[in-house]
Structure formats: C-alpha cells, structure tokens
N, C-alpha and C positions, 0 to 999 in steps of 0.2 A: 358704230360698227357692230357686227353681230357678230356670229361665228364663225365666219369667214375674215376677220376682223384682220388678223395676223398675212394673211395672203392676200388680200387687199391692201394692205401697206406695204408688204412687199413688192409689189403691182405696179403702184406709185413709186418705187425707189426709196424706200424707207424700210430699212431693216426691223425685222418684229424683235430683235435684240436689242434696238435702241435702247437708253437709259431714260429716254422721254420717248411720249408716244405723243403724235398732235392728232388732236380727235376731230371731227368735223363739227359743223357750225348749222346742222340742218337741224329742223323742228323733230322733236321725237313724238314716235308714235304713243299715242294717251291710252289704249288698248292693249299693250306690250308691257308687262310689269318691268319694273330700270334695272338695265344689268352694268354690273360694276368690273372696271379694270386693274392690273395693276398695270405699276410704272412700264413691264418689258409686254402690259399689251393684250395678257392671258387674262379672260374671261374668270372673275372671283364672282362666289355667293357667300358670303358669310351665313343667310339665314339657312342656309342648308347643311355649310357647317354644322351650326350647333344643332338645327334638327335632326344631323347624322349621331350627334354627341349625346342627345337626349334619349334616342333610342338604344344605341349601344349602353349605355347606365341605366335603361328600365331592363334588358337584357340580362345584363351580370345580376340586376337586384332579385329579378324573378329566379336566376340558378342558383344562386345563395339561397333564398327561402324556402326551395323546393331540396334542398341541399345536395347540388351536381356539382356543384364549383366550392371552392373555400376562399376566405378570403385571403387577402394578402396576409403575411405574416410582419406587420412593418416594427414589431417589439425585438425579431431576431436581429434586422439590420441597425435598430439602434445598439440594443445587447455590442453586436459584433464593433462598433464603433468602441463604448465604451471599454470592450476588452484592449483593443486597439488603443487606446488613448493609455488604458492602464499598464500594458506591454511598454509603451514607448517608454514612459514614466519609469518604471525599475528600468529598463535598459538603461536610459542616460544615466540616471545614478546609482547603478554596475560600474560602467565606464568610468565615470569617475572617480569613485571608491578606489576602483582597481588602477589606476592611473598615479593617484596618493600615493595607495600601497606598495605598487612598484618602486617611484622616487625613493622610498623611504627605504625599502629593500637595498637598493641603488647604494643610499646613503651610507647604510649603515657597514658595507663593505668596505667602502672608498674613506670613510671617517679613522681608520685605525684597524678595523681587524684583519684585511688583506696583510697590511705591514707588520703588524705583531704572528701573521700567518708564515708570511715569506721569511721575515727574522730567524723564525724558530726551523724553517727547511735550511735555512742558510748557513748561519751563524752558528760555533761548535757549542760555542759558551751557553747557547738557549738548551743545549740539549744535554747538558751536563749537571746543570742545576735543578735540585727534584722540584715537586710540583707547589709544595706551599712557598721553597725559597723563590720560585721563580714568579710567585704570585706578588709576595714582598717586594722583588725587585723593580718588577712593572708598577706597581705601585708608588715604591717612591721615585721612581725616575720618570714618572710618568707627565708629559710635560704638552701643550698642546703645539708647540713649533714643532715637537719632532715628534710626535707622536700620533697626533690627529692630523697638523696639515699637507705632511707627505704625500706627493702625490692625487692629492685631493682633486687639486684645481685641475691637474689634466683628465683625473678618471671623468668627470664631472663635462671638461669637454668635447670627449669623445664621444660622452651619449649625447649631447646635443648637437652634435655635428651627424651621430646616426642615425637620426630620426630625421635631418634633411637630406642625406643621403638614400635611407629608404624613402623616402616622398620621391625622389627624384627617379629613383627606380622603376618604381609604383608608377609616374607619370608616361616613361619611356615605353614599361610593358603593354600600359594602355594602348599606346599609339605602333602597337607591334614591333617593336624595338627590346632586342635583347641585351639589356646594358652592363655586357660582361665586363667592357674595362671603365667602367665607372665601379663595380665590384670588385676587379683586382686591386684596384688603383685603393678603394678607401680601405680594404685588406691588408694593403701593404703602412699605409697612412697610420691605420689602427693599432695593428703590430708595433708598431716604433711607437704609437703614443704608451699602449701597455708596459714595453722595456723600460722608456723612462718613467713612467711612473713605480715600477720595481725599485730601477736603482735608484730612485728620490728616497723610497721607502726605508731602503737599506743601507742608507747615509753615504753612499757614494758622489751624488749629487747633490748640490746645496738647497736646500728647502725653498730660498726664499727667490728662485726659479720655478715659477707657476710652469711657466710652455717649454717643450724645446724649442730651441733654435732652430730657422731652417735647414741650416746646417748639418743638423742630427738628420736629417733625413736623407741625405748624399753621403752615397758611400766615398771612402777615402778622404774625406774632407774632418777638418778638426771638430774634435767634438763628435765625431759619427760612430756607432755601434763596430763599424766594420774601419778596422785598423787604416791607416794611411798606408797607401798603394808603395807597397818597396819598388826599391830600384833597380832597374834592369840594366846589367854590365855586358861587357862587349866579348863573353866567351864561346860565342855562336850557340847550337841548340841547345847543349846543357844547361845553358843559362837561361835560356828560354822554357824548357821546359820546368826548372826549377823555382822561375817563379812564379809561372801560373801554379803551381804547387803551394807557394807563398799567397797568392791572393786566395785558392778557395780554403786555407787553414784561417786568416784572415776572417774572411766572411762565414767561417764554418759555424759561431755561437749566435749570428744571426741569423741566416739557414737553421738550424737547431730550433731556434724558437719561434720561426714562423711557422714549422712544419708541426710543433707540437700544439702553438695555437690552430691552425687549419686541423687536424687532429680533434681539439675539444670542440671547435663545432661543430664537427660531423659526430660527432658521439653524443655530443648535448640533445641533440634533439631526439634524437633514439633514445635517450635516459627518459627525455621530458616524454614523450608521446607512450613509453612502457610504464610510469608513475601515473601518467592522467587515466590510462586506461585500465589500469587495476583500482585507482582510487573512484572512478564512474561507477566499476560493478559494484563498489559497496554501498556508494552513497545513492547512485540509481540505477536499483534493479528495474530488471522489468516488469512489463506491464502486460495484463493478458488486454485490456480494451479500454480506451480514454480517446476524449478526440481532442482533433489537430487544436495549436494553437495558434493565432491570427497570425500569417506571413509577415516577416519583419517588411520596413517600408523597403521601395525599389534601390534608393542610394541616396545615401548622407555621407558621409564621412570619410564604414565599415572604411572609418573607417574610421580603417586600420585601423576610426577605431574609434574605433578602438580598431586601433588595431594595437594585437597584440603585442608585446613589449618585447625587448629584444632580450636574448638569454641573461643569466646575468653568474657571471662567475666571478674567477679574480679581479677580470679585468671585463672588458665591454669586450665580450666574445660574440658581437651580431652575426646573424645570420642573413644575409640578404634576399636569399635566393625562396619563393615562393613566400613572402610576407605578403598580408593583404592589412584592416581596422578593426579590420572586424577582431575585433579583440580578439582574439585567442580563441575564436569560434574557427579559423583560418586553419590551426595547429589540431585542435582539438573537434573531436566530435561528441556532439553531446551524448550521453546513454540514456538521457529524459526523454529523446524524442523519438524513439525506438518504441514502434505500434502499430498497429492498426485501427483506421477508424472503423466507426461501429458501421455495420451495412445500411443501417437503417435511416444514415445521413444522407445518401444517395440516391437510394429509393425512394419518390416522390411523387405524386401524381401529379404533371402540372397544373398549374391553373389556367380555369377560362375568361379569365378577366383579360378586358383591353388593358393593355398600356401603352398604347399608343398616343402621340403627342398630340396637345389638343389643333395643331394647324396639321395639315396633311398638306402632301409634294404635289399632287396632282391628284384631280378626280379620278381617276384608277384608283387610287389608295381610298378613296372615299366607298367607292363601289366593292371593295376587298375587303372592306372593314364591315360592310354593311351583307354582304355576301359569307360569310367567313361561319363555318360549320359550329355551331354553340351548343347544342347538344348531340350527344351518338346515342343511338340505339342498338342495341344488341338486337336484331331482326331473326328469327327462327321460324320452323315450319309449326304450325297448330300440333299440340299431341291429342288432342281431342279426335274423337272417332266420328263423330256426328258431325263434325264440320267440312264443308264442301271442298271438293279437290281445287288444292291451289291458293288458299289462305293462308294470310301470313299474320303474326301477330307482333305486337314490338312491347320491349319490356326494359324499365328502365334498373338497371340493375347500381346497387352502389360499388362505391371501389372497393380493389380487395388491398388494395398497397398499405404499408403503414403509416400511420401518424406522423405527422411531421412534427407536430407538438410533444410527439415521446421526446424526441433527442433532446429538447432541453433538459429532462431528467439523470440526462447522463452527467458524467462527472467532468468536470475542466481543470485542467493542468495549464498552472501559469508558468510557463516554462522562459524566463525570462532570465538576463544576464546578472540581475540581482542575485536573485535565489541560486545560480552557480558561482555565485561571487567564492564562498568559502574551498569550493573545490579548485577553483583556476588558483587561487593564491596557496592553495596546500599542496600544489603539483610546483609550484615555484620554489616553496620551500625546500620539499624534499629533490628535487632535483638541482639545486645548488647543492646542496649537501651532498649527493654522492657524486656528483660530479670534483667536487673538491678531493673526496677523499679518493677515487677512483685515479685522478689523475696527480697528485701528490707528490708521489716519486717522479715520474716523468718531468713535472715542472720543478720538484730540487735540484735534480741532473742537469737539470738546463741554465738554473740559477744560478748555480755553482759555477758551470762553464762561463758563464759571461762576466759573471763577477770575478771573476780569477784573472778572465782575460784584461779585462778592466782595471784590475787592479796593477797587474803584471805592466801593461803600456805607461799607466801612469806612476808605476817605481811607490804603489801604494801597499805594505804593508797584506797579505792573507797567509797568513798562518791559522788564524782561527776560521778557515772556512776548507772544509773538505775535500777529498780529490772527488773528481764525476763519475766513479764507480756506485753501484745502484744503494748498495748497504753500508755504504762509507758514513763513518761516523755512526749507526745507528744504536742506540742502545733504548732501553724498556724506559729509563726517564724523558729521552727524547719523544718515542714513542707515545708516554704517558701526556706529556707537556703539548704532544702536536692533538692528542684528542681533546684535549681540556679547553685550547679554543676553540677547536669548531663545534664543540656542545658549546660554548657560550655564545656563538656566532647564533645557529639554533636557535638555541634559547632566548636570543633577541627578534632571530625574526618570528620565532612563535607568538612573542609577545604584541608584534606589529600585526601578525595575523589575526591576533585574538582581537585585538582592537578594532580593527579593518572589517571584521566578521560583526561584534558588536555594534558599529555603527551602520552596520546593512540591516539588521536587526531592527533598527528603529524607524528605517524606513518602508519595510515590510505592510502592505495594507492589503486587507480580504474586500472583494467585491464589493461589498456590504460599507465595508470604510472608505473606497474609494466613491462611492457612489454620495457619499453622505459629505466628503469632503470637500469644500467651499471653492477651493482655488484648482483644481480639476483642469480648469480652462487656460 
C-alpha cells in the first residue's frame, strides 16, 4: 500500500483503525525505496526520524557556539531535587520530635500535676498550709495509687479516642460533609470523661476504676453527674413547675462545667495563635530578599500531620472544628516564609533548544520541528548614507535579560518543620500556662459546685471545701501554694522542651552534610 494505503482498506471494508492491518501479497516495486507501517496502518520512516534528530542537534550545537542559545541548566534541577529530598527529611523528623514532645506534654499533666492542681483549687486544707509545710506534706504522702494514677487512665483515653474522632472528622469534611454531631456528640463524651477524671483525682471516686461506667454518661441514672430525676406528685401545675425547677438545679453543676470547658476552647486557641504570633516576630524577623523554599509534596498524611496536636490543658480540651496534619502549620503561620523572591528568578530568556521527544505524533510534528524559527534577528533600516534606498541589514544582537546562573548566588532558607520545631513547642508551653492560670477561678467555682453536690447526694462529709463564691477561701498562702505548682508544672515542661529542642539539634544538616551523607536515599 502506498499513501492512499488507509482509504484503500477502507474501500475494502476494513477499518484503517484496525489493530492488525492485512497487507497484500503482490511483488514490490525494486525502484521504490520500502516503506514501513505500523500496526493501525500509518505510513512510518524511522530514517527520517532520526535525520530530523540529527539536524535539530547540529542546530542547537551551532546556537551554543555562536552563543544565541544556552544550555540547559540540568545542575538546578538536580540542586532542586536534592533540596527536596533535604526538606522532606527534617519535615518527617519535625513531626516526629514534635509528636514525642506532645505525649510527654500530655503526660506530664495527667501523671499528678492536674490532681495536685485541682486539690489545691478545691480542698481548704491545701490552702492553709504555707508553702514549705505543704511541700513536706506532698512529700510524705506522696504515694503512686493516689497520687500518680488518678485519673490517668481516662485522661490518656480520651486523647486517644481524639485523634480518631478528628480523623473521622477530617474524613467527613473531605467528602463535604459537616460533621457537627459527630462534634457535639464527642464534646459531650469528653466533658463527662474530664469530670470523672477531676473527681478520681480528688478522692471522690475510687482510683482503682480506670473508665467510667456507661452509666456516668446518662443523666439521672446511678452513678451519673446529674442527680436522679425527683418525683413528680399529683398537685397539678405547682408541682410541675416545681420540678422542672428540680431537674435544671440538678443538672445545673454539669451545665456549669460544660459551658466553662466550651468556654476554654474557644479561648485557647486565641491564647495559642496571640503566643505563636508574638513568639514568630522574635524568633523570625523579616526578611528584605531570600528565595522560595521547594513546595512541600502534594498530600501525605498533613497530615494532620502532622497534624497538629490538640490543645492540651487540665484535661483534653480538643478543638475539632478547622484541624487539618499538617502539624501546626494548620494553626500557625509561619513568619520564615514572609518575602519576596528575587526578580531575577523570573526573568529568563528562554531557551532554544528542542526538547522534544525523540518519536513524534505525526509528521506535522516532524515538519514544526524542522520548520521552527531558531534564530531572530533584530532587522533595521541601514544608517549608512551611501547605501542605496531600501536596504536592510540584520544584526545579531545578545540578550539583554539576566543570568540565570546569578540566582544560585542568592541565599536559601531551609524553612522546614524541624528548624520551627523549638517555636511550635515554646507556643505550647506558654499557652498552657496562661491558659491555666487565666481560667483558674472559673474552673475552682465549678469544682467546688460539683464536689459539694457530690458529696451532698452521697451524705459524704465537705466541710473542708468552699462555698462557689469567686474569693471564698482565698488567702496569699493559698494563693502562694497555687503558683508554686504551676512554676513546677513549667518548669517540667521547660525541661521536656529543652530536651525535645536538643534532640532536633542533632539532626540538623547543612547542604554540604547532607549531600556527603551516605544514606540520603
């Protein structure tokens, strides 16, 4: 078949689509150099192929040596790889570190200092003994059943039950699904897990009960926060209205405390995001010129994470609403990455090298490639006076654009989740911190109310705890006594910081170290 080859089979009833073609059985002409097919029938040359390939490559070699063209630059795109590989590298073990750091944060809350916290808002006797007796006392009564594992086990379940609840969240938003009462629902769940872990803490509940009962969770039911439903008698509406009267007095100290938890979350994170963003201006000013650093990958994890960890106060006071992995890049904006790049990254002259693939779609493409403008000339009129009307002359002028070889000169900024390690976890610290002390009173008032009520149902003994007025009980030892542990609360997570910082420290590598180091890959 010749060139009409395709409309000929189709002629015959044979589609030029076919995935076989059946060729015919006549003698070929000995005069007619062999043309070759493929499978769907189209007329191939390979030798013209590559003598289009050889020409375009004497092409580019002649504008290189004349120097019109430049060559590829193929040392930036490895450069950009290896920053790339070095980016990913402190990212994962950011995340990580910071993953540690948090548990430990976690820990060191739910191991005793919450409880020896809540004691001293509660109990009168913590507030009447000065600050070394009361140092003596905790000491020798210090014992790990009542001291350390109060409460432990549920504070401990509730983060872990919150990190599948935000995944679950997380999955929902995906698929445009706003998953408000999957939100209410673990808000209310959470709440009751917080209370009982309070009252384990404060020896109202027996230690050697890790969970509550389902039970704790239904109101009016034994065991539950909210008193057993009184009884309604038969004195028409007085009696009616007077016990719904009864049920919201009732439910009034767990009302109280969910409305002061929902309260610290919405405060927390306004604490957290005014802490991150005073601690960014110190630790990264700006910058008048540096350029970008390689876009993190398209999606891992971010997530979440890292994603970022959920607030961390007395109790697991999560936030659910707007969480993403991305660790704490979610919450926080960096102040490192605030700039502009240099202009000179932009501006570029392209190049006139092919890169085109060495098989081509169709001979059109063969004929564009071979056709395709490789040099310009600046074309002007002669300024010459002796030259006859109507001459033209062409003049090959260089670029005027800049070097594209300057911008590696510039400086790079490895702006990666390592190197922010020490500030995300120094906005963690400091905003537990005021967040405790900020909301203090509002959560003794509430302690108080429930433990009284608590104790009141079960005919148990408070005298030694308070009435729910704001400054009830308050004196300058109590006062003394309530700041002495949250400087040593502090003072431990400092010490988890410094460590946490330290160990980022070691992983730290300059260009130069990563490029030399063996396992890279």
């Amino acid at each position: 078949m010749g060139i009409q080859g395709p409309l000929t089979a189709q002629a015959l009833g044979r589609s030029p689509y076919d995935d076989e073609v059946e060729y015919g059985e006549g003698q070929l002409d000995a005069n007619q150099p062999p043309q070759q097919y493929d499978q769907r029938g189209r007329p191939i040359n390979p030798d013209t192929k590559r003598m289009n390939r050889d020409i375009i490559r004497a092409h580019n070699e002649v504008m290189q040596v004349i120097g019109v063209a430049e060559p590829e630059n193929h040392s930036s795109s490895s450069d950009a790889k290896l920053r790339r590989s070095h980016w990913e590298y402190e990212s994962s073990v950011g995340r990580t570190i910071h993953w540690s750091a948090e548990r430990c944060f976690e820990a060191v809350g739910a191991l005793g200092l919450h409880g020896l916290r809540q004691r001293v808002l509660v109990y009168q006797h913590y507030s009447d003994m000065p600050f070394w007796a009361f140092i003596r006392r905790t000491r020798s009564t210090f014992s790990i059943q009542g001291d350390v594992l109060p409460g432990a086990a549920t504070s401990f379940f509730a983060i872990y039950m919150y990190r599948h609840v935000r995944d679950l969240c997380l999955r929902q938003e995906a698929n445009g699904i706003t998953p408000i009462v999957i939100r209410e629902m673990w808000f209310y769940a959470q709440t009751h897990l917080a209370l009982f872990a309070a009252l384990q803490r404060l020896g109202l509940v027996p230690s050697s009960q890790l969970l509550p009962r389902p039970s704790f969770f239904v109101p009016f039911l034994q065991g539950s926060p909210v008193l057993m439903l009184p009884f309604l008698g038969n004195d028409g509406r007085l009696s009616i209205v007077t016990w719904m009267g009864r049920v919201l007095l009732s439910a009034a100290p767990l009302l109280s405390w969910m409305a002061t938890q929902r309260l610290l979350q919405n405060c927390y994170r306004k604490i957290d995001l005014e802490v991150f963003r005073h601690l960014a201006v110190l630790v990264f000013p700006r910058k008048s010129t540096f350029t970008t650093t390689p876009p993190p990958p398209a999606a891992q994890h971010t997530q979440r994470g890292f994603q970022p960890a959920q607030p961390g106060l007395s109790e697991t006071t999560a936030v659910l609403e707007g969480d993403i992995d991305e660790p704490v890049a979610s919450q926080h904006t960096s102040a490192a990455s605030i700039g502009d790049t240099h202009p000179a990254a932009t501006a570029r002259r392209p190049s006139f090298f092919s890169v085109r693939d060495n098989d081509y779609a169709s001979d059109d493409d063969d004929h564009e490639a071979l056709g395709a403008t490789l040099i310009t000339f600046d074309v002007e009129a002669s300024e010459s006076a002796d030259a006859p009307a109507g001459l033209w002359s062409a003049e090959l002028r260089p670029s005027q654009g800049p070097d594209p070889r300057s911008s590696s000169s510039q400086p790079y900024y490895l702006d990666t989740f390592l190197r922010q390690l020490p500030i995300f976890l120094a906005s963690r610290v400091f905003t537990d911190a005021l967040s405790r002390l900020a909301f203090a009173i509002p959560e003794a008032i509430v302690l108080r109310l429930v433990t009284r009520t608590f104790c009141n149902h079960y005919k148990i003994p408070c005298s030694d705890i308070p009435t729910i007025l704001p400054f009830a009980g308050f004196t300058w030892t109590a006062f003394t006594n309530f700041l002495s542990v949250e400087f040593f609360h502090l003072a431990v997570s400092s010490e988890i910081w410094a460590l946490a910082v330290g160990i980022s420290q070691y992983f730290y590598m300059t260009d130069v170290e990563w490029q030399a180091w063996p396992t890279k890959d």
